[in-house]
C-alpha positions, -999 to +999 in steps of 0.1 A: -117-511+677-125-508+644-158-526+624-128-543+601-114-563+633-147-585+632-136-622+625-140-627+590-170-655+597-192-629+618-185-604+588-201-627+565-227-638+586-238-601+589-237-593+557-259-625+546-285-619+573-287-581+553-286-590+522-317-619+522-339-598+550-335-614+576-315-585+592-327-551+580-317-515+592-354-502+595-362-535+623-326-526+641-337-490+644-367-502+663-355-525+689-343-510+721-306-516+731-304-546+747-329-564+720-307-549+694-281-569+711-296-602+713-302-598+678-268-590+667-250-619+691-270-647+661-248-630+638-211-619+652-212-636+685-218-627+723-180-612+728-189-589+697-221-576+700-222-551+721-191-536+702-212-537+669-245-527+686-223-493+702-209-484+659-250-490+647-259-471+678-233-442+673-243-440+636-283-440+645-273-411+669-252-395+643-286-394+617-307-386+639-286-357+653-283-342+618-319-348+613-334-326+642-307-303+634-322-299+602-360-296+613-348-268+639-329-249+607-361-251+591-377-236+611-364-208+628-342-183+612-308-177+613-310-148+638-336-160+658-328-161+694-336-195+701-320-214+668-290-216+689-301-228+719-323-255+703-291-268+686-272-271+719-301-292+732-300-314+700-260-316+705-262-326+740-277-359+728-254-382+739-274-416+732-295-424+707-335-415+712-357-443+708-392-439+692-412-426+725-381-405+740-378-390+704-411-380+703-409-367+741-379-344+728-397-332+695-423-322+725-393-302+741-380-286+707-418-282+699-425-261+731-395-242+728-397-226+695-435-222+697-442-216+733-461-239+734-469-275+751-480-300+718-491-333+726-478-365+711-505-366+680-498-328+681-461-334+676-468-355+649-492-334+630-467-308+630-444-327+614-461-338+589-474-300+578-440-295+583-428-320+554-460-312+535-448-276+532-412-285+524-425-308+499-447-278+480-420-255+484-395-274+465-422-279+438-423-242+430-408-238+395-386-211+393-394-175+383-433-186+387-457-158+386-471-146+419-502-163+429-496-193+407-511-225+420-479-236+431-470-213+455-507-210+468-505-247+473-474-239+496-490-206+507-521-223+522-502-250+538-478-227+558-512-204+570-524-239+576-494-247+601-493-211+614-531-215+623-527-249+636-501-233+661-521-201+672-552-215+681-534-238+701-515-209+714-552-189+719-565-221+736-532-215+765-542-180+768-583-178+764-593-182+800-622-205+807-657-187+822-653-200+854-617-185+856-629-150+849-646-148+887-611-148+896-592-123+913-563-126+898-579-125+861-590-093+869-567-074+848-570-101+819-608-097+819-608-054+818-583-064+789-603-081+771-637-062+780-619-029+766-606-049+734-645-060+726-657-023+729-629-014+705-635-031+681-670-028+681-666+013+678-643+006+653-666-013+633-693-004+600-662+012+578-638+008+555-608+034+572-577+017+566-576+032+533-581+071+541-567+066+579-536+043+586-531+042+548-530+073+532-496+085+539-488+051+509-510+072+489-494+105+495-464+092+490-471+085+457-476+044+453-510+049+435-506+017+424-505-004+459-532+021+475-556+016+442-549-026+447-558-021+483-590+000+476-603-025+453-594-053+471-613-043+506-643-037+489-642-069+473-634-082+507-661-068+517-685-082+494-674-118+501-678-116+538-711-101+535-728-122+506-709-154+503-727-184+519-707-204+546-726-207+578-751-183+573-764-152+589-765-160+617-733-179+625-693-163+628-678-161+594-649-185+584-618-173+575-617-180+540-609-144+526-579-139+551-566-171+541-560-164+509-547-130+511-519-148+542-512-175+516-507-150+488-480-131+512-465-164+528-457-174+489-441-145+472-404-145+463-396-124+492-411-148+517-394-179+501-357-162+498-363-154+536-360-112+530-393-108+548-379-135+578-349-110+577-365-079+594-367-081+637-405-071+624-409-089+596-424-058+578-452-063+598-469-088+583-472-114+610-498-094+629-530-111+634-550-083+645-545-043+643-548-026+668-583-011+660-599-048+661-579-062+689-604-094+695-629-110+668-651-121+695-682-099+683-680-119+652-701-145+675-727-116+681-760-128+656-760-116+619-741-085+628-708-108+635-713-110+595-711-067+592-684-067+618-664-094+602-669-075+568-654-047+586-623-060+603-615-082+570-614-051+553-592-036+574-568-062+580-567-076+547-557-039+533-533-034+561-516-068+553-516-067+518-503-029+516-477-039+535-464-064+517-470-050+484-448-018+495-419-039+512-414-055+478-413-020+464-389-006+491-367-040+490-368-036+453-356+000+454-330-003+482-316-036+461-312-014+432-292+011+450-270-020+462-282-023+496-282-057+510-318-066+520-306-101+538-288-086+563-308-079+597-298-040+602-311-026+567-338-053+567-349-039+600-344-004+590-365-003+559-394-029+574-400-002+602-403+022+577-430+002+561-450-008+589-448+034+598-463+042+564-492+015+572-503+028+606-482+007+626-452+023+647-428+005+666-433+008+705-399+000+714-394-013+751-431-001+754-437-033+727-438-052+758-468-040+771-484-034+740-518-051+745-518-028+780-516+004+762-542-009+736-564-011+768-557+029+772-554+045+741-569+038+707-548+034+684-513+041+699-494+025+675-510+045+647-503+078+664-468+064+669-461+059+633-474+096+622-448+107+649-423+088+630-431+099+593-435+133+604-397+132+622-386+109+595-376+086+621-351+108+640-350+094+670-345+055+657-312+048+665-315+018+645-322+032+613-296+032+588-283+057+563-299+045+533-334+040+556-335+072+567-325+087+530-357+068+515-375+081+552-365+114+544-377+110+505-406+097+516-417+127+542-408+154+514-435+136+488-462+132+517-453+169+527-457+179+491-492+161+481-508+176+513-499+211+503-505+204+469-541+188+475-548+221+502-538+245+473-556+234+447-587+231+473-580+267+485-581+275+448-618+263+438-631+283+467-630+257+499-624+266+530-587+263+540-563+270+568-524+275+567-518+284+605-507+254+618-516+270+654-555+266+643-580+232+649-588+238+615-550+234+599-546+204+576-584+203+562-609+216+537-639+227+548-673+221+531-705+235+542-707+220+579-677+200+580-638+196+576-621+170+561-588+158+575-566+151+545-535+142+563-544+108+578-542+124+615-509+138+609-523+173+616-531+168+652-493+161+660-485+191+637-507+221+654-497+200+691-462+207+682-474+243+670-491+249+704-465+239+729-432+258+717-430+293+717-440+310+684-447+345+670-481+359+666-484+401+654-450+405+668-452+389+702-438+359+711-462+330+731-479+297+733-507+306+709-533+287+695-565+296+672-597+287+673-614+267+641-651+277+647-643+313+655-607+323+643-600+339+675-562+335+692-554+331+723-523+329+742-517+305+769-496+300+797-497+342+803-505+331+845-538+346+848-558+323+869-584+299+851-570+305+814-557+282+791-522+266+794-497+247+768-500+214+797-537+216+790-531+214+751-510+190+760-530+167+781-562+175+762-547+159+729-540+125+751-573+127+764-587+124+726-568+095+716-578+074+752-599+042+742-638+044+745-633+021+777-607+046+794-627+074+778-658+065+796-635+067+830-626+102+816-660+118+809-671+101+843-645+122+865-651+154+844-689+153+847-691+156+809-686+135+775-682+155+737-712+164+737-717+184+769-739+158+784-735+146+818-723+111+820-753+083+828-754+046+820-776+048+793-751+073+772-724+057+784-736+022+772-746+033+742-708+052+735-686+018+742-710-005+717-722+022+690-696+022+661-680+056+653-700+055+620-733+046+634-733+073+662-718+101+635-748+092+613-775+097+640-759+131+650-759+144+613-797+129+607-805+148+641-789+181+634-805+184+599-771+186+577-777+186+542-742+175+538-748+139+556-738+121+529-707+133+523-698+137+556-704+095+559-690+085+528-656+104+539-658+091+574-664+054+560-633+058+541-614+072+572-613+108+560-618+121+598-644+151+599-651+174+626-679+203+626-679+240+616-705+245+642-691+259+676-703+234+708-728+248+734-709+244+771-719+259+803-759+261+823-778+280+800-767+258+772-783+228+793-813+248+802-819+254+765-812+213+759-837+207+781-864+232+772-863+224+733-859+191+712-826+182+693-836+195+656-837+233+674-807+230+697-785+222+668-800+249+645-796+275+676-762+265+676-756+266+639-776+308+642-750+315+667-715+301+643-730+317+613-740+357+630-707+349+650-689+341+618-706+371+591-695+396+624-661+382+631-655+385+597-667+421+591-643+431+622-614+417+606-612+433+576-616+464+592-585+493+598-595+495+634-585+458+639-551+456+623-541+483+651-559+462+684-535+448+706-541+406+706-560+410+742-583+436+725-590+416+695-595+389+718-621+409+739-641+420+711-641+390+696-657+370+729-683+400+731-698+389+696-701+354+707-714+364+738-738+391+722-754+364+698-755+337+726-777+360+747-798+368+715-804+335+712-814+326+752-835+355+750-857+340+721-859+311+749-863+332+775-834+320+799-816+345+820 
């Protein structure tokens, strides 16, 4: 039945209660059904109004179809998992929602794309940030600089919506104290326990920039690295020295705000290239791995230092990143590669988050926060693999990804060498043998300097565990940094050094201070040859990497201190020239003298070791010693100047 079969008297007397008011659309769309129909039967008669109350209702349903459809296109993307799923539901409407079942289904939608249960004001507030940003978007003028006050306006109210959803989804997951005494929270609360030693060690720097970041700088992008130097510092400054709460309260979240609304408004966020990458070039992350909780900003006027800290380092990872995906997207676009489509999207954006210290764990992703618990920074480690292999074993990466991959490893390759040569060159110490702890650095006085970002350790691992060739014979060699002695593993003698150990060993290095307390507790000994106690072991899961470097330098007299911090600060890693004193008599002498002349009895024995070993070498008779000879007369000197040195002591 059609609306024209309506006697021509009820026609009219609908159209006259519309047109004077006393009939409007908005009051109809509020009444439930059978008030609607009341209603209608003043105006076209009992026998017709359930006919015209089933055509309004079938257009209502028809609107408001379209206009959940819309708010679910809005906000997922076109290949997220759930868009399609959400539209069934909407679909499957059969009847039209009235105003509390409508907002009970926004609930439903709500939950479903966030995860999330939202109350009914909840709901609500959500949609109105949600027509608050659509509102600010569509006032962005076209071809607007970056960081105008139009897109910051719409910047700030999408980080305003994204916060408004994660603390509610932190509220879901935070467990209450009285929840933590529970068995079954057990595994939650080591979780979390290991995350707040993290990021405490990992606090009192600015390493982003010489650790996770470098390779950006070695691959050339001055610019973007330069940005993210000065940026952090400036960070830095304003968590430190702004007022908010005060000294002795947690810091806001002022600074990270604006860097997130900067990133949420640039013209690759808006045309949805970011949204187009499984990842999103990484730039959704809340924390890195390094500060996996923000819970010791609570902790009395240090939460300001350690809020300084992880600002700095999160602000420069997310701000690097986005400042070299408009660079590669740029680049790839000008070689006519299509950065809206999800495979070279995906491609390039985990080459990006590689080159910023963040590697993709694959099927691992899944337990991420678990392997956070074991490791330090996994993910980091990760992406040198990747960089280093140009991303070989992604079967997801593309041809014109792993061209730009490939590009990318040759210009890192070169500006290591490059920066070793020239330091070789003005007289520093530096080694090419990629078997030896020392490869990949230049040595100063007491102390190496990692220049590679921590892609040397994967380089001499790699080194160590194949078979290579050392003065015509092939093995599983591996040299010493301190004393420039080889030795070849795996030969079966019993007790001696094997390529499993190298193997294992390098693991055991990158374990998290909370597994690595677990570590030193079953081998009877941390680092620095001291047997495990609470007090030592307390003070290595709280004391920040840069704190407990600093007290070791003051203690061992270095007069290259501050260098050594100013590196580290900047995460240049730095390791000793000075060999380590293992075994009893090295703990007899511990205990018989104080700290200053243990560390200068060790520094006697590297430098006679080193002046001896050095002599030896360069002699004829040493070019014709077999490798187990050299090896022999080398371990004598050591063990020569050792015993000089216990004898001064008088230990046996």
């Amino acid at each position: 039945m059609a609306a024209t079969c309506l006697p021509k008297i009820n026609r009219e007397n609908l159209l006259k209660a519309l047109k004077v008011g006393e009939l409007t659309i908005e009051n109809l769309y509020k009444l439930s059904d059978a008030e609607r129909r009341i209603m209608l039967e003043k105006y076209v008669g009992s026998e017709n109004a359930s006919f015209v109350n089933a055509k309004f209702e079938q257009a209502m349903l028809s609107r408001q179809k379209a206009a959940l459809a819309d708010w679910i296109k809005a906000n997922t993307s076109f290949k997220d998992p759930i868009r399609r799923d959400m539209l069934k539901k909407v679909d499957m409407i059969e009847k039209f929602l009235e105003a509390d079942a409508e907002k009970g289904f926004m609930n439903d939608l709500a939950e479903l794309k966030l995860g999330i249960k939202v109350s009914e004001a909840e709901a609500k507030t959500l949609l109105d940030m949600k027509a608050k940003i659509d509102e600010l978007k569509v006032k962005i003028p076209e071809g607007s600089p970056e960081r105008s006050a139009e897109r910051l306006a719409y910047g700030y109210a999408l980080d305003d919506f994204k916060t408004f959803i994660g603390e509610r989804k932190l509220a879901t997951e935070t467990l209450q104290l009285k929840e933590r005494f529970l068995p079954k929270n057990l595994w939650q609360d080591i979780i979390d326990i290991a995350g707040i030693t993290k990021s405490l060690v990992a606090t009192l720097d600015n390493s982003f920039l010489g650790r996770q970041g470098i390779k950006v700088l070695l691959d050339g992008k001055y610019g973007i690295w330069s940005t993210a130097v000065k940026e952090s510092f400036k960070n830095i400054g304003s968590e430190l020295f702004t007022k908010s709460k005060g000294w002795f309260e947690s810091r806001d979240d002022a600074v990270m705000r604006s860097i997130r609304a900067d990133i949420y408004s640039r013209p690759n966020a808006l045309n949805g290239k970011y949204r187009a990458a499984k990842n999103g070039y990484g730039l959704g992350v809340l924390h890195e791995e390094v500060f996996p909780t923000s819970i010791p900003e609570q902790i009395p006027l240090l939460g300001r230092i350690f809020k300084a800290s992880e600002t700095a380092f999160n602000g420069s990872a997310l701000r690097m990143r986005a400042d070299l995906a408009d660079a590669i997207i740029k680049n790839a676009e000008r070689n006519g590669v299509d950065m809206l489509d999800q495979a070279q999207a995906t491609a390039h954006a985990r080459l990006v988050t590689s080159m910023t210290g963040r590697g993709e764990l694959g099927r691992l992703g899944a337990v991420g926060k678990e392997i956070n618990t074991l490791m330090f920074s996994v993910r980091f480690l990760k992406s040198n693999f990747d960089t280093l292999t140009t991303h070989l074993f992604d079967k997801t990466f593309t041809k014109e990804a792993r061209i730009t991959s490939v590009k990318s490893t040759l210009r890192i390759a070169s500006s290591v060498t490059a920066l070793l040569a020239v330091a070789d060159m003005f007289g520093f110490d530096v080694e090419w043998d990629t078997r030896s702890s020392r490869f990949g650095q230049i040595c100063y006085q007491n102390h190496c300097y990692d220049v590679t970002g921590g892609m040397r350790g994967l380089i001499t691992l790699g080194s160590r565990i194949v078979p290579t060739l050392h003065n015509g014979e092939w093995g599983f060699w591996t040299k010493s940094g301190v004393t420039g002695k080889w030795t070849k593993m795996s030969s079966g003698n019993f007790g001696e050094q094997t390529a499993l150990d190298t193997f294992e060993q390098f693991f055991e290095g990158k374990l998290s201070p909370s597994a690595g307390m677990i570590r030193d507790i079953w081998k009877g000994q941390n680092f620095q040859g001291e047997k495990p106690n609470f007090i030592n072991t307390t003070i290595g899961l709280i004391t920040p990497i840069s704190a407990d470097m600093l007290i070791e330098e003051l203690q061992k007299g270095n007069d290259d201190v501050l260098l050594a911090m100013i590196a580290e600060g900047m995460g240049i890693s730095t390791t000793e020239t000075t060999m380590r004193g293992y075994g009893k008599k090295w703990e007899t002498l511990k205990g018989k003298v104080n700290t200053e002349k243990y560390n200068e009895a060790l520094k006697q024995v590297t430098d006679k070791f080193n002046e001896r070993a050095e002599k030896l070498q360069n002699t004829p008779r040493f070019g014709k010693m077999t490798n187990d000879e050299k090896s022999k007369e080398l371990d004598k000197i050591r063990r020569e100047e050792t015993d000089r040195i216990f004898a001064r002591y008088g230990i046996q």
